[in-house]
N, C-alpha and C positions, 0 to 999 in steps of 0.2 A: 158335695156333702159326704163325710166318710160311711163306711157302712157299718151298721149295730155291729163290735166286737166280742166278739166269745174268747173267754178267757181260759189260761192252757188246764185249770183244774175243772174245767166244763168238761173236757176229755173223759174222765171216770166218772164223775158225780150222777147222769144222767142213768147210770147202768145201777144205783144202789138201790132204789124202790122199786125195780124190777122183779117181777114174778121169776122162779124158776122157768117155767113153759115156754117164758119172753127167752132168757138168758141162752135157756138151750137151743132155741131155735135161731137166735143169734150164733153162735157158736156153730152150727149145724152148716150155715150160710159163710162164717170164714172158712170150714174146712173144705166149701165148694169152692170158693175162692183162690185160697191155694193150691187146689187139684186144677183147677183152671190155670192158673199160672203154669202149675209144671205141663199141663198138657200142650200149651201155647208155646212156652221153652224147648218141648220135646220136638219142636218142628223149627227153633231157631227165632222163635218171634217172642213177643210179648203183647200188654193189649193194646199199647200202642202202637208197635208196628202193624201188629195185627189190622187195625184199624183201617190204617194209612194202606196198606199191600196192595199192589195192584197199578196204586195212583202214579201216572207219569209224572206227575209231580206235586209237591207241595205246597198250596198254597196256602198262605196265611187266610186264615178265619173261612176258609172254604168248608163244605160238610163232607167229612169221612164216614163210613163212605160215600160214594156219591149216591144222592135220593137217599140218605138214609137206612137206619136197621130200623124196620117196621116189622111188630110183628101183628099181624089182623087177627088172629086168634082172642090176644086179649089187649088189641087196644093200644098198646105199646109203644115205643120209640125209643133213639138216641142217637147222636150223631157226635162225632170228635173232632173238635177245631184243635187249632195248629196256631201258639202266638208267633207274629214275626220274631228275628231274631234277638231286635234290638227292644222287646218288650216281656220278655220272658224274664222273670224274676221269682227269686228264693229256687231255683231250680225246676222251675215249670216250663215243660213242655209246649202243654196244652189242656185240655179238657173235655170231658164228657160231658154231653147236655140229654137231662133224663126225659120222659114226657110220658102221658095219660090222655087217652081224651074223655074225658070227665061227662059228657056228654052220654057215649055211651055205656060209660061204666056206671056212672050214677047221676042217672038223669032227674030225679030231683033235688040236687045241689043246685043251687041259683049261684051264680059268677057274681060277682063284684062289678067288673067289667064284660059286659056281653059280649056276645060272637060277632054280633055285628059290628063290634069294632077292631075287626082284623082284618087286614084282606081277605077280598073275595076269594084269593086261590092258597091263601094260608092255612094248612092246617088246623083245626080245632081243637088245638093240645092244652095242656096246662103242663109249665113245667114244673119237678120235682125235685132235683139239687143237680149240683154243677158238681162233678169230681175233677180235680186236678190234676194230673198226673208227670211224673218226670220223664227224660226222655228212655231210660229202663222200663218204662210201664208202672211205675211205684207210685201208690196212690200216696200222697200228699198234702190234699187238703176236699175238704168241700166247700159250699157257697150257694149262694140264691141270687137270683136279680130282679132291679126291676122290669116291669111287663114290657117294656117296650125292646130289652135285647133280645128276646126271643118271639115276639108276637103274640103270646101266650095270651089266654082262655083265663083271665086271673078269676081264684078263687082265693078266698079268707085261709089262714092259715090251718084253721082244724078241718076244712073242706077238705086241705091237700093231703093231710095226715092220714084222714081215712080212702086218700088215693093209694098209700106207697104201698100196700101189701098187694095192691093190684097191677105193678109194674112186672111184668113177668115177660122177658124174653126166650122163650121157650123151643122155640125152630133153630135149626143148621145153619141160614145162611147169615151172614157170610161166613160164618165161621163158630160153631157151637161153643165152642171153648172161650171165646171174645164173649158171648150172649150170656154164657152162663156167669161169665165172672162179674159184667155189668148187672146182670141180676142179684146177686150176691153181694156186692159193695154194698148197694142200695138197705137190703135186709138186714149185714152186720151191725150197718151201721146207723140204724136206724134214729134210736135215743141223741144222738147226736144232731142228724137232720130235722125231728123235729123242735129240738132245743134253736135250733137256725131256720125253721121257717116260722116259727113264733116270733125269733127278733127281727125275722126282714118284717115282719107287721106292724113291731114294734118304733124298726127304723120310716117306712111308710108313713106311722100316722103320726109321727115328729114332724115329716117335714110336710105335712096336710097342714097338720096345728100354724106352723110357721108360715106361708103357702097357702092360704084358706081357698087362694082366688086361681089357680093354679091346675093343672092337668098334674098330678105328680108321677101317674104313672108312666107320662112321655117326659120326663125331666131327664134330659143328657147328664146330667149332673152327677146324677145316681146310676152308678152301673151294678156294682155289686150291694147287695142288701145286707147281707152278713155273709160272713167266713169262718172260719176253724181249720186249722193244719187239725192231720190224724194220720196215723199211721194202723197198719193193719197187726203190725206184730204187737203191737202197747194195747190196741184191742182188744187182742185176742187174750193177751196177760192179765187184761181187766175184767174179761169174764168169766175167765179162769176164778180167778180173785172171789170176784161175785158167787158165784157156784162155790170155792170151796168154806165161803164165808157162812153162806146159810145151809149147806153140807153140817158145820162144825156148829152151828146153833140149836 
């Protein structure tokens, strides 16, 4: 079943009934972003290699790093798969997978799907969006999935919403620069991710409706929930845009 699609003028639209407060603190979040790149480039890496560094090799759909970037402080996660070769399309590398544990951060949100339907030695995350990336490190697209690619903690989509300001990778290891830029996609881009996890909800309760009798959330079928190509420079043009829109009003 395909995934809910975002269409390419979904890019800016999300950013127009924005508050100044939102916009500049978006904007505040690309300029970490691009400071992170060049700090990453100043050592020859980017956030993809960054990621990968270390690994005697590469394996398809393995976690970069290995165990994960956890941060305990607040809760946090991410880790970057690697598509085989012969599966990488429109210039995808691979991706970043975001995560919360909802649990501890906001323990009265009831899940959708309980914890006890995760493995026993699975983390208690909820995920937050998929970034894509190329193999320069250039953020390319976002996305959601269903609960079963990640084992996730599923929560309803305005649950997750009032998760993403709580994604904060905030600590050195493995690499500050890597941490900080993953924090920063997240926050840029935020109007956009939740424009995408309102439709993976949307895409969800389609195929429930269809499906009545159905687990939908273990359905191989459905891998991705929705998607959006984005770019970080058209972004940051759009919030420019925005700002000097209501500047000139």
């Amino acid at each position: 079943m395909p995934a809910s699609a975002i269409a390419d003028d979904a890019l800016v639209a999300p950013l127009r009934a924005l508050p100044r407060d939102e916009l500049t603190a978006m904007y505040e979040a690309a300029a970490e972003a691009v400071g992170s790149i060049g700090a990453l480039a100043s050592v020859g890496l980017n956030p993809v290699t960054a990621a990968i560094a270390g690994a005697a090799a590469v394996e398809e759909w393995a976690h970069f790093p290995a165990g994960d970037v956890i941060n305990p402080a607040t809760y946090s996660r991410f880790y970057y798969h690697a598509h085989a070769a012969d599966e990488r399309t429109n210039g995808e590398h691979g991706h970043f997978h975001t995560f919360v544990r909802p649990r501890a951060q906001a323990p009265g949100v009831q899940p959708i799907v309980a914890p006890e339907a995760t493995a026993a030695d699975a983390p208690r995350v909820t995920h937050l969006v998929g970034i894509s990336a190329d193999a320069s490190g250039r953020v390319i697209g976002l996305f959601t999935t269903n609960r079963w690619v990640t084992g996730e903690v599923w929560h309803d989509a305005e649950a997750v919403i009032g998760l993403l300001a709580r994604f904060n990778m905030t600590h050195d290891e493995p690499s500050s620069a890597l941490n900080r830029w993953v924090t920063a996609i997240v926050r840029m881009f935020r109007p956009q991710i939740v424009a995408l996890l309102r439709a993976r909800d949307a895409c969800i309760a389609e195929l429930r409706a269809a499906h009545p009798h159905s687990d939908v959330f273990e359905d191989r079928t459905l891998q991705i929930a929705s998607a959006m190509p984005v770019d970080i420079l058209t972004q940051i043009r759009a919030i420019e845009t925005m700002l000097e829109q209501q500047r000139a009003a």
